[in-house]
C-alpha positions as CSV (number, residue, x, y, z in Angstrom):
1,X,13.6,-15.8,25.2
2,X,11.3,-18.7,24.3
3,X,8.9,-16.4,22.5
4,X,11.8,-14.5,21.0
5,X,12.7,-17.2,19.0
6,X,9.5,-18.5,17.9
7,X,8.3,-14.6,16.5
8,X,11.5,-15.0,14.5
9,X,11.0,-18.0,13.0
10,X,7.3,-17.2,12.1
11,X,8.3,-13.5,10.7
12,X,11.0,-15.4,8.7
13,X,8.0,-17.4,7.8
14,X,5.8,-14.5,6.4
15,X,8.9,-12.9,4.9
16,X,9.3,-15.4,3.0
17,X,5.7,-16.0,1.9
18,X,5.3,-12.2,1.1
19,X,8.6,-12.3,-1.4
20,X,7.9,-15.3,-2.6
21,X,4.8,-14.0,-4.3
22,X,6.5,-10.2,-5.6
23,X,7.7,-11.2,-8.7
24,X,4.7,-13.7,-9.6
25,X,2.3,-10.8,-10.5
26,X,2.6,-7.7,-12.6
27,X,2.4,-4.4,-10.9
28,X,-1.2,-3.2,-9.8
29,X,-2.9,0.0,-12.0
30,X,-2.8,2.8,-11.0
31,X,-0.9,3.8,-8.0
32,X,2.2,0.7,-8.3
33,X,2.8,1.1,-11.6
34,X,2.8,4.7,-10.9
35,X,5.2,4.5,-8.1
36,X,7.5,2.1,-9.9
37,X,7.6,4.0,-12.9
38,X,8.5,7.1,-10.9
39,X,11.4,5.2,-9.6
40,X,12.7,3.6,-12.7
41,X,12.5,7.2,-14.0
42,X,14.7,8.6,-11.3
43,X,17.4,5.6,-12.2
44,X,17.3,6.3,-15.8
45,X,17.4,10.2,-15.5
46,X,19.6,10.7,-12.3
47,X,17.5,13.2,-11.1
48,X,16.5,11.9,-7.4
49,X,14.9,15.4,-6.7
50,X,12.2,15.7,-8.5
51,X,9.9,13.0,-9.5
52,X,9.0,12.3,-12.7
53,X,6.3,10.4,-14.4
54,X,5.7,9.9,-18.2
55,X,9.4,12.1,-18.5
56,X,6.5,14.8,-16.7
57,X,7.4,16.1,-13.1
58,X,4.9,14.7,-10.3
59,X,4.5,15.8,-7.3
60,X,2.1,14.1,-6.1
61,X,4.4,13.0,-2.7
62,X,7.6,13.5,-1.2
63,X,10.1,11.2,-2.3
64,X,10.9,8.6,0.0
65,X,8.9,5.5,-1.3
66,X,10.8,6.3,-5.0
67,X,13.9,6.6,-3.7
68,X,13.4,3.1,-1.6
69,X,12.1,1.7,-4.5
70,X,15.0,3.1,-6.9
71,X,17.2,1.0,-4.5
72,X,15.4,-1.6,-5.0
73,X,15.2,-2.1,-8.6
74,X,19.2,-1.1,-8.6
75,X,19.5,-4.4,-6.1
76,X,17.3,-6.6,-7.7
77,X,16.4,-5.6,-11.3
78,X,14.3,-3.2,-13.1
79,X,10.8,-5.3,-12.5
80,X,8.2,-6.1,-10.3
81,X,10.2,-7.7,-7.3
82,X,12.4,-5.3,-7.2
83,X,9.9,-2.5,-7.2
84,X,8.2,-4.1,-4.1
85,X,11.5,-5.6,-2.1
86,X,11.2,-2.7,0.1
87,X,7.7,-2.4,1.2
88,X,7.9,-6.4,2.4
89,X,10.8,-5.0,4.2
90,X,9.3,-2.5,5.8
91,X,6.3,-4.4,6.4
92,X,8.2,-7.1,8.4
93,X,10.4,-4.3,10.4
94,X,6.9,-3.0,11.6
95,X,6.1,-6.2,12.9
96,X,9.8,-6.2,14.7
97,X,8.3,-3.1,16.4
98,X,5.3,-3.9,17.4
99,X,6.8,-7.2,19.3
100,X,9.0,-4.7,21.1
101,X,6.8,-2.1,21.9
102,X,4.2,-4.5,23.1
103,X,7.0,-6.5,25.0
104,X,7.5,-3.1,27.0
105,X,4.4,-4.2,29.0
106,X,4.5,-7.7,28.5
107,X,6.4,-10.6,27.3
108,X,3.3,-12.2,25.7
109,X,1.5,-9.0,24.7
110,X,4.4,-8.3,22.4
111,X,4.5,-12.1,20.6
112,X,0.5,-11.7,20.5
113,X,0.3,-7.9,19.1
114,X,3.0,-8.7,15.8
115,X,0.5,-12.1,15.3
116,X,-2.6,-10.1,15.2
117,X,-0.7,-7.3,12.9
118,X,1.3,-9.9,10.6
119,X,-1.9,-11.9,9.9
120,X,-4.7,-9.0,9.6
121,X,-5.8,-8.9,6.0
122,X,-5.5,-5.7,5.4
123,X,-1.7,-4.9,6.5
124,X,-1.2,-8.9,4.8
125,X,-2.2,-7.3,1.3
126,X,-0.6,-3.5,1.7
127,X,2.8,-5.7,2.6
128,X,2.7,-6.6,-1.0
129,X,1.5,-3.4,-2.8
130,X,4.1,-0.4,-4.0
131,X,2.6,2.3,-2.3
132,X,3.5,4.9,0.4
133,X,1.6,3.5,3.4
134,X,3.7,0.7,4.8
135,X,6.3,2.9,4.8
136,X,4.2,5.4,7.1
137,X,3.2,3.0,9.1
138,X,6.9,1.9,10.2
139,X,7.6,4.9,10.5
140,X,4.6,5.8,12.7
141,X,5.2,2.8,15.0
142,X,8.8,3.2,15.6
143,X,8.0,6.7,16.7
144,X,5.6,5.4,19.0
145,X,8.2,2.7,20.2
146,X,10.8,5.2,20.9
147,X,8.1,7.4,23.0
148,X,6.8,4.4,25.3
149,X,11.4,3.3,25.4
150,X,12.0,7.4,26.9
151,X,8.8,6.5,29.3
152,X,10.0,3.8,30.6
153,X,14.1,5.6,31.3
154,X,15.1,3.3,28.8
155,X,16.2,6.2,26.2
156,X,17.4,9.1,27.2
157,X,15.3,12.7,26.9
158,X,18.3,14.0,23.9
159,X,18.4,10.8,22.7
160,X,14.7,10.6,22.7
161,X,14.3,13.8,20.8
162,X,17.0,13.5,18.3
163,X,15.2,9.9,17.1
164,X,12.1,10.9,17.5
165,X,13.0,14.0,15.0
166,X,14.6,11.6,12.3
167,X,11.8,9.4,12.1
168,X,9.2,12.2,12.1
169,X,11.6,13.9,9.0
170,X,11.5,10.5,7.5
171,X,7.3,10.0,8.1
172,X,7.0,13.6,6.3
173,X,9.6,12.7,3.6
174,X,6.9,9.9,2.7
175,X,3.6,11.2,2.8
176,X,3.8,15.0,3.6
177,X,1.8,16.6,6.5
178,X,-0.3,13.1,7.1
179,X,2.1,12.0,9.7
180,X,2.1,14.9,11.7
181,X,-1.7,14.5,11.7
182,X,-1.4,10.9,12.7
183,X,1.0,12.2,15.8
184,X,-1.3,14.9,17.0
185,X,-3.6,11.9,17.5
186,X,-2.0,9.5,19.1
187,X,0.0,12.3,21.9
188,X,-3.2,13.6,22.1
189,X,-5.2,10.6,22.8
190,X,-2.6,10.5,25.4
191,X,-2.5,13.9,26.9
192,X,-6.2,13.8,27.1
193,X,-7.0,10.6,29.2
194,X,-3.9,11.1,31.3
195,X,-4.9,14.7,32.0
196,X,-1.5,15.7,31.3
197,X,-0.1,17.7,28.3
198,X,3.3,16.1,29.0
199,X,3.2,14.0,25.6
200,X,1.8,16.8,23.6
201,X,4.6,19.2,24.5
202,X,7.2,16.7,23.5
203,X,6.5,17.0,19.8
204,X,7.3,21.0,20.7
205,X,10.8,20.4,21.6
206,X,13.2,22.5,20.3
207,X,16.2,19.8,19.4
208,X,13.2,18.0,18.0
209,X,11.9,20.5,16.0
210,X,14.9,21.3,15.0
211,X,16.0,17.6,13.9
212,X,13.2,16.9,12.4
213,X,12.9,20.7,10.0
214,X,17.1,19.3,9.0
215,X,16.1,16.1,7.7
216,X,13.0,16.6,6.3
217,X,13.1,20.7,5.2
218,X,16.2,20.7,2.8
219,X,14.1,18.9,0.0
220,X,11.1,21.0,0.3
221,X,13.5,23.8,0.2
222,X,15.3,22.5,-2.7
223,X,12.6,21.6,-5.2
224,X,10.7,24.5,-3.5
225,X,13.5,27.1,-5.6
226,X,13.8,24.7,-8.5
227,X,10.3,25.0,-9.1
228,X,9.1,28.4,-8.4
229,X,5.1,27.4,-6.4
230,X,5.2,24.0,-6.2
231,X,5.1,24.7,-2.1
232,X,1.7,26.2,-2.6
233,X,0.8,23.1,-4.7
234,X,1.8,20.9,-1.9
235,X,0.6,22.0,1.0
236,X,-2.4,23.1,0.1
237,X,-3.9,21.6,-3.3
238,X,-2.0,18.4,-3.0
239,X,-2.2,17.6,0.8
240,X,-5.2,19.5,1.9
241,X,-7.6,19.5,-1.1
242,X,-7.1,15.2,-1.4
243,X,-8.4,14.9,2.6
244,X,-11.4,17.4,2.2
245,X,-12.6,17.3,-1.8
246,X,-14.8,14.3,-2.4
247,X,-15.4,15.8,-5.6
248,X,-11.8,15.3,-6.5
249,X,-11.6,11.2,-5.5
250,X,-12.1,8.5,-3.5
251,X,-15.7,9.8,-1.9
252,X,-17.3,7.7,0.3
253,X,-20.0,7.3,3.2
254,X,-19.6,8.7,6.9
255,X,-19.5,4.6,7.7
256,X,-17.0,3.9,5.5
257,X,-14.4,2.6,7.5
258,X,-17.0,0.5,9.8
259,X,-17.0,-2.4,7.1
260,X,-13.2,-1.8,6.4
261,X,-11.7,-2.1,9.9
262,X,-14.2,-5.2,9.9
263,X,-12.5,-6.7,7.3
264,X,-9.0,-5.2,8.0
265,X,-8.5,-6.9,11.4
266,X,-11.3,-10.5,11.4
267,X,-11.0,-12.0,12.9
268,X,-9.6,-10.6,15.7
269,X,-11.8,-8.0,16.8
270,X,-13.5,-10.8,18.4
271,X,-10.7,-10.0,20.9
272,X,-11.7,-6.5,21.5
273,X,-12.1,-5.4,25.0
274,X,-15.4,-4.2,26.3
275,X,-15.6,-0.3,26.4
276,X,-15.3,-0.4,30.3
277,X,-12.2,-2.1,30.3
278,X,-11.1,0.2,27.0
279,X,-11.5,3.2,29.1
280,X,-10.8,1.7,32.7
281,X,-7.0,0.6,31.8
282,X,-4.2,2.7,31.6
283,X,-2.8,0.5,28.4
284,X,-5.6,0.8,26.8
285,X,-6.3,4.3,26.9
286,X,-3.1,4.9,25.8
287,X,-3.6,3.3,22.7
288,X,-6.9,5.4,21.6
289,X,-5.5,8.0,20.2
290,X,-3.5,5.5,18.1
291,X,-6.7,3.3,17.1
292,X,-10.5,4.9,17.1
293,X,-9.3,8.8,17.1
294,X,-8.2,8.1,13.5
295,X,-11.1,6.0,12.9
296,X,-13.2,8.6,13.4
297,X,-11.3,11.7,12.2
298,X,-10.5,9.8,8.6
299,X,-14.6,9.0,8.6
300,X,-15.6,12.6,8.7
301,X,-13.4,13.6,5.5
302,X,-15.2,13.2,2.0
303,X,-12.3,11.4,0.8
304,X,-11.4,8.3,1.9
305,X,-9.3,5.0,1.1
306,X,-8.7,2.0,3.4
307,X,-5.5,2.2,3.1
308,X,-6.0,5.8,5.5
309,X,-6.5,3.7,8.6
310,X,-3.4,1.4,7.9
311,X,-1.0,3.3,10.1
312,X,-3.0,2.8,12.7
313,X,-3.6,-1.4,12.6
314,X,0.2,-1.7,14.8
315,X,-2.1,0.3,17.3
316,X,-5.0,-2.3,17.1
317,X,-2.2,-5.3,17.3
318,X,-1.2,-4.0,20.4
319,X,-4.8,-2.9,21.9
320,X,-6.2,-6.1,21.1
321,X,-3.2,-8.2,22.1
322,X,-3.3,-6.4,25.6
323,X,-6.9,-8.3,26.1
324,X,-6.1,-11.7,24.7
325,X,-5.0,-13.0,28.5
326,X,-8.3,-11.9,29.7
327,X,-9.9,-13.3,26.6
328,X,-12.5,-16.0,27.3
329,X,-12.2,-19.6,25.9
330,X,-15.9,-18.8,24.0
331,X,-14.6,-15.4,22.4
332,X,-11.2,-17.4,21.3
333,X,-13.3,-20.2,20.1
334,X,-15.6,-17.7,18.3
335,X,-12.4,-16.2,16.1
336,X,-11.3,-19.5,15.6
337,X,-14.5,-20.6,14.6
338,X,-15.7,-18.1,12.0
339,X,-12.6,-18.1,10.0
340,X,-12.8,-21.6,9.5
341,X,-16.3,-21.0,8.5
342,X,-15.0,-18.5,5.6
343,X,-12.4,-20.3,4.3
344,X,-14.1,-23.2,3.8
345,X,-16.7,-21.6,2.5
346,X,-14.5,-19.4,-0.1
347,X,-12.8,-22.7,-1.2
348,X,-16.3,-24.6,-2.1
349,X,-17.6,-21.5,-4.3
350,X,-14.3,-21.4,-5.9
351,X,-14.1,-25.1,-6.0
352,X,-17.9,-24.9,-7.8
353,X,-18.2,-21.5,-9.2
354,X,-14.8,-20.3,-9.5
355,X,-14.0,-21.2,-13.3
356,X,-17.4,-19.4,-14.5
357,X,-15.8,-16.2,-13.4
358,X,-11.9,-16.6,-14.3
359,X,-11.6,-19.2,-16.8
360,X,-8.4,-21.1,-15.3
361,X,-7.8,-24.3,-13.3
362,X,-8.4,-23.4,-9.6
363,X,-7.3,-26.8,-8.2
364,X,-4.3,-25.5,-6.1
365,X,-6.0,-22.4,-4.5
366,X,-8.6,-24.9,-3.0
367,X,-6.3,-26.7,-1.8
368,X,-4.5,-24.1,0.0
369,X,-7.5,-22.5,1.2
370,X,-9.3,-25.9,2.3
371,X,-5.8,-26.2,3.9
372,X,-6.4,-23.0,5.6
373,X,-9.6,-24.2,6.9
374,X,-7.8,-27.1,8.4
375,X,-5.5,-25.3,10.3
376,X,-8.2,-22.8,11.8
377,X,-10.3,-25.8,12.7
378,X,-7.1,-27.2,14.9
379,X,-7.1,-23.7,16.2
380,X,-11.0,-24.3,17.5
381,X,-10.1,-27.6,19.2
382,X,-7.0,-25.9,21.0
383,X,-9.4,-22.5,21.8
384,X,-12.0,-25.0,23.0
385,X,-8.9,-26.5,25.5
386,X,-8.2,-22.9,26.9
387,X,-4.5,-22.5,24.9
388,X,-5.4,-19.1,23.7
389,X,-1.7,-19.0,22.8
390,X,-1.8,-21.8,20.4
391,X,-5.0,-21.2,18.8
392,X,-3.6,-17.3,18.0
393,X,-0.5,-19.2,16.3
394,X,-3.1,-21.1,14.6
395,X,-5.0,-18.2,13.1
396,X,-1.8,-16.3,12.3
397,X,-1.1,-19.8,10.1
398,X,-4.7,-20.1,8.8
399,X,-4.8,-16.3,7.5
400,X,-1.3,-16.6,6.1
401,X,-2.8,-19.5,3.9
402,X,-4.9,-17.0,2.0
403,X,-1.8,-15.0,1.5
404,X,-0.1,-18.0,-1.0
405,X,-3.6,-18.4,-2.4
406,X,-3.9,-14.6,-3.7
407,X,-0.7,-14.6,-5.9
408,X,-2.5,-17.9,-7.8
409,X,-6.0,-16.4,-8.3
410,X,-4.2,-13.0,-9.8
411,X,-1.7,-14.8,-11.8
412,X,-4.5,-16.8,-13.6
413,X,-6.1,-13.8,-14.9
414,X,-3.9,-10.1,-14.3
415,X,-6.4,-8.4,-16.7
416,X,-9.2,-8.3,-14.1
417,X,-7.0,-7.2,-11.8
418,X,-5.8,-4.2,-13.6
419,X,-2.3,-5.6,-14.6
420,X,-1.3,-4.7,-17.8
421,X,2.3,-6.8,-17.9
422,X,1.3,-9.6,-20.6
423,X,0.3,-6.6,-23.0
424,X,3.3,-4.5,-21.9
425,X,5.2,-7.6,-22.4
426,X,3.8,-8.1,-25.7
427,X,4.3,-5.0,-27.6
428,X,8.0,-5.1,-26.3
429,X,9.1,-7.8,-28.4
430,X,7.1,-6.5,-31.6
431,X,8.4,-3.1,-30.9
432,X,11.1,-0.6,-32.5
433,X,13.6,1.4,-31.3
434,X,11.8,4.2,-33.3
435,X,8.1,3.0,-33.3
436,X,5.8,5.5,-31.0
437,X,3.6,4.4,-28.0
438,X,0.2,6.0,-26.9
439,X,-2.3,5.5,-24.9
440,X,-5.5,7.3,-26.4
441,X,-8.3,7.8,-23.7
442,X,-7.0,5.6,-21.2
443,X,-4.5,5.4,-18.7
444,X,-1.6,2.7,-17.8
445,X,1.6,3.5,-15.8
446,X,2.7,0.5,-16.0
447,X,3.2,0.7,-19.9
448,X,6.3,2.7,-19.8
449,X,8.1,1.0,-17.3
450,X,8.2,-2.4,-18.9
451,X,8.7,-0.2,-22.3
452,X,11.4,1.9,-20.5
453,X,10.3,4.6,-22.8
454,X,7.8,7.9,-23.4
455,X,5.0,7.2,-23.7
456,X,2.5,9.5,-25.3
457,X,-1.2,10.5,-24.0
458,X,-4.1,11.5,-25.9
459,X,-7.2,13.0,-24.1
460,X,-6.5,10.7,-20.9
461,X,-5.8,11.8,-17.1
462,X,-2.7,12.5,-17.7
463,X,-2.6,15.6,-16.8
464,X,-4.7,14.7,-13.5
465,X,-2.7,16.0,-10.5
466,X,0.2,17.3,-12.0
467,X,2.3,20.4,-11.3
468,X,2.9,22.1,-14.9
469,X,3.8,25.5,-16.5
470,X,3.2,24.2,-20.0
471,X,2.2,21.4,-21.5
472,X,4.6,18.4,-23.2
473,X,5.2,17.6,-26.6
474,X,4.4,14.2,-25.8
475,X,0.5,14.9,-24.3
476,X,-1.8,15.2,-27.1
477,X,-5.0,17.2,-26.9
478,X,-7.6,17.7,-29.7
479,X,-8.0,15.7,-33.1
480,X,-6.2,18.4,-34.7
481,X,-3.2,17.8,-32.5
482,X,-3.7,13.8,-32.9
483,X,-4.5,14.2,-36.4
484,X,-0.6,16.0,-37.0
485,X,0.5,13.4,-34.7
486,X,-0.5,10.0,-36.7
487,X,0.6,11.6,-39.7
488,X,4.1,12.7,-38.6
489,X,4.7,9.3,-36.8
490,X,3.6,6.0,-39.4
491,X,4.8,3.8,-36.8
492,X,2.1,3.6,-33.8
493,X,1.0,1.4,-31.4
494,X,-1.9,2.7,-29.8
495,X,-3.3,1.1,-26.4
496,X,-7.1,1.9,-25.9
497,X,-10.0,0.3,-23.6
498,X,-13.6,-0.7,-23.9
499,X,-15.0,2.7,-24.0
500,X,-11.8,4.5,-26.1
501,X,-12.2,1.7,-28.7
502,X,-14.9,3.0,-31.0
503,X,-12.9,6.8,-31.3
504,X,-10.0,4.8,-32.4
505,X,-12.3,2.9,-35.2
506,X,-13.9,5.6,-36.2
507,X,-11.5,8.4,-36.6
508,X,-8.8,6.0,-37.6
509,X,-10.1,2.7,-39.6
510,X,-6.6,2.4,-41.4
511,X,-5.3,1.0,-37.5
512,X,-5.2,-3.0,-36.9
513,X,-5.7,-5.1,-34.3
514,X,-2.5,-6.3,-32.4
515,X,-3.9,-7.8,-28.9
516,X,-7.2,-7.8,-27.3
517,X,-7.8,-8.5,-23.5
518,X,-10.6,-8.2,-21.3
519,X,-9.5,-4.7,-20.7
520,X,-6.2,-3.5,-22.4
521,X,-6.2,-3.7,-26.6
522,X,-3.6,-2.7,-28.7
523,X,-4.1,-1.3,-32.2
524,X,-1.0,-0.9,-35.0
525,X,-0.2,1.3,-37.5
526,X,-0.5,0.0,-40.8
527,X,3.2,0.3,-41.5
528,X,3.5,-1.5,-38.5
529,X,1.1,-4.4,-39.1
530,X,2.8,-5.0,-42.1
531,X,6.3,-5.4,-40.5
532,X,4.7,-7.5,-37.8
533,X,3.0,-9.9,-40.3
534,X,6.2,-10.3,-42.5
């Protein structure tokens, strides 16, 4: 009970740091602004079957995440806080999990396992960022919750199967065939070091199967004979070719994911147990398939992201929180110790160096990350006085510090982070109802939602992993096209970048300057220049 109420208080804690910091910042390019947009689209249009983007269909992913985020820009406003509401949510509901799934083998395993996963850096950042993952990764864990609940007689088999279905229809509702991937792993991990296919066949139930093909099938069914081979596009190009075709994205070395899971769970994997102990316990075993199978399937595929391995960090909360009790005092000490080494060191080069790079007043981010460093540092001392327990706490404080520092250090400078609000922001109160927008050999998503209007595309990647018959009015191809373009349309605003620049001056000298940033600039029509400078 004690540790009941002190996981609530510190997830109300993180709750309330993660919100705090959603509306601060504009929406990330490409794949937030592109989710959000998506969403806003499906408000304005009605149409909550098939995605849109750009007024174009995209079917890039099923639509759970847009229809989340819909609800929560109806809640809370068409804008960035309201676009993210939901992932925090999800985030923190995940962390409810994991504390109840570990507390299935042990009080303290469970308050230890959400610490580890609430404070990791990687889930910390994706608990902020519109994109499908979190959402997975809920939905992931409380699968695996419900699994380890029937195990234990505390669910029934029916019952077991009929939630096990819905959540499965709701994983494949978000990101396709990925989750059924992800649950192939993790039963087989299982079957495997138990020598017994008993977890394997429970994903071939029939009242699962059958649960699980309701929830999830009537939408593939239902876009499927709106848009006559869009399955095709899918399941194979969209879903298959993005995992195999380096050449398509995202490539990246067979040791990709070493440096990521390094980053995505320090300092804790100074807590991971020894690979006799990893293959000698029953607990840990059964978390394998959860953890290093998709560590090492996800490294042989050309494509890869970090973000791939995030439905598998509630795994690693609860593997490495299941070896905290047998921790020693010099491995606690040694987490403790090295991230108070890096955050003091991150808040002297900012304090020295940090204003060369980002031209703002950094003052408060040191003194939230020396802060940081403080905290970490009292975690030491307690580490070095064998309360593991404490010092955890400590480090789950500490990390959160660079959590309220991030916002800050983005906020100072969007541009570099490929936010594109403040020039957004600024052609919205120049613009006209009638005045036409396009973006001419560069990309933004985020330009039509805070325009709430088409946007039009010349020579860009538009067109980039979209299912289409024929091609829209409103993307230009060719000078010819762009030529009949400017001349039928004398009020333009046209959004170029470094390289798209020098097209735009050449082909089209007439056009002035509106904005310039370190990577978005707007150019005007001269009809509207001269409004603008009346």
């Amino acid at each position: 009970m004690k540790n009941a109420r002190l996981a609530s208080l510190l997830i109300l804690f993180e709750l309330t740091l993660l919100l705090a910091g959603n509306g601060m910042i504009g929406l990330f390019e490409s794949s937030e602004a592109r989710y959000a947009e998506v969403s806003r689209e499906m408000i304005e249009t009605g149409d909550f079957l098939s995605p849109q983007m750009d007024y174009v269909y995209h079917f890039t992913k099923p639509p759970m995440t847009y229809w989340l985020t819909s609800l929560g820009m109806t809640i809370f406003g068409t804008n960035p806080f309201g676009a993210r509401f939901f992932v925090t949510l999800f985030a923190i509901l995940t962390m409810v999990v994991v504390y109840l799934s570990g507390r299935e083998d042990d009080e303290e395993e469970g308050f230890y396992a959400f610490l580890i996963l609430g404070a990791s850096p990687l889930f910390f950042i994706m608990a902020k960022v519109l994109t499908t993952d979190i959402f997975l990764t809920f939905f992931i864990a409380l699968g695996y919750y419900f699994f380890k609940l029937m195990e234990r007689g505390r669910l029934s088999r029916i019952m077991f199967e009929l939630s096990f279905g819905a959540v499965a229809a709701m994983s494949i509702l978000t990101k396709g065939q990925v989750p059924i991937l992800y649950w192939a792993l993790i039963f087989g991990g299982l079957a495997l070091f138990r020598r017994d296919w008993g977890p394997l066949k429970t994903l071939l139930s029939p009242i699962l199967l059958i649960t699980m093909a309701a929830l999830s099938g009537w939408w593939f069914i239902a876009v499927g004979l709106k848009h006559p081979g869009l399955l095709q596009y899918l399941f194979l190009k969209e879903s298959v070719e993005a995992s195999y075709s380096a050449n398509r994205f995202h490539p990246g070395p067979v040791y990709y994911y070493i440096p990521v899971m390094l980053g995505a769970l320090f300092p804790f994997w100074f807590l991971t147990p020894s690979p006799k102990k990893l293959f000698g316990d029953d607990r840990f075993t059964a978390l394998i398939g959860y953890t290093v199978f998709p560590l090492f399937l996800f490294s042989l595929f050309p494509a890869k992201l970090p973000t791939y391995l995030l439905p598998s960090m509630p795994g690693w909360a609860l593997l490495l929180a299941g070896s905290v009790k047998g921790a020693s005092r010099k491995r606690v000490a040694l987490m403790c110790s090295s991230l108070f080494v890096l955050q003091a060191a991150i808040a002297l080069f900012i304090f020295v160096r940090g204003g060369r790079y980002i031209r703002a007043d950094f003052t408060d981010v040191v003194v939230i990350m020396a802060a940081g460093a403080g905290v970490s540092l009292a975690g030491l001392c307690l580490a070095l006085r064998k309360r593991s327990r404490a010092a955890l706490i400590a480090v789950f404080l500490s990390l959160l510090s660079a959590g309220i520092a991030a916002p800050s250090i983005v906020a100072k400078h969007p541009e570099k982070f490929k936010i594109a609000e403040r020039t957004a922001l600024a052609i919205r109160q120049k613009i006209h109802p009638e005045d036409k927008v396009m973006e001419l050999r560069t990309t933004a998503f985020s330009i039509p939602f805070y325009l709430e209007r088409k946007v039009y595309a010349f020579e860009n990647n538009f067109f980039r992993k979209k299912f289409l018959r024929e091609k829209p009015p409103h993307i230009l191809q060719g000078k010819e096209e762009l030529d009949r373009f400017i001349a039928g349309n004398p009020a333009v605003w046209v959004l170029v970048d470094k390289k798209s620049e020098p097209y735009l001056k050449e082909h089209y000298p007439s056009f002035r300057l509106f904005a310039s940033g370190d990577r978005y600039i707007v150019y005007v029509s001269p009809e509207v220049a001269d409004r603008i400078s009346k």
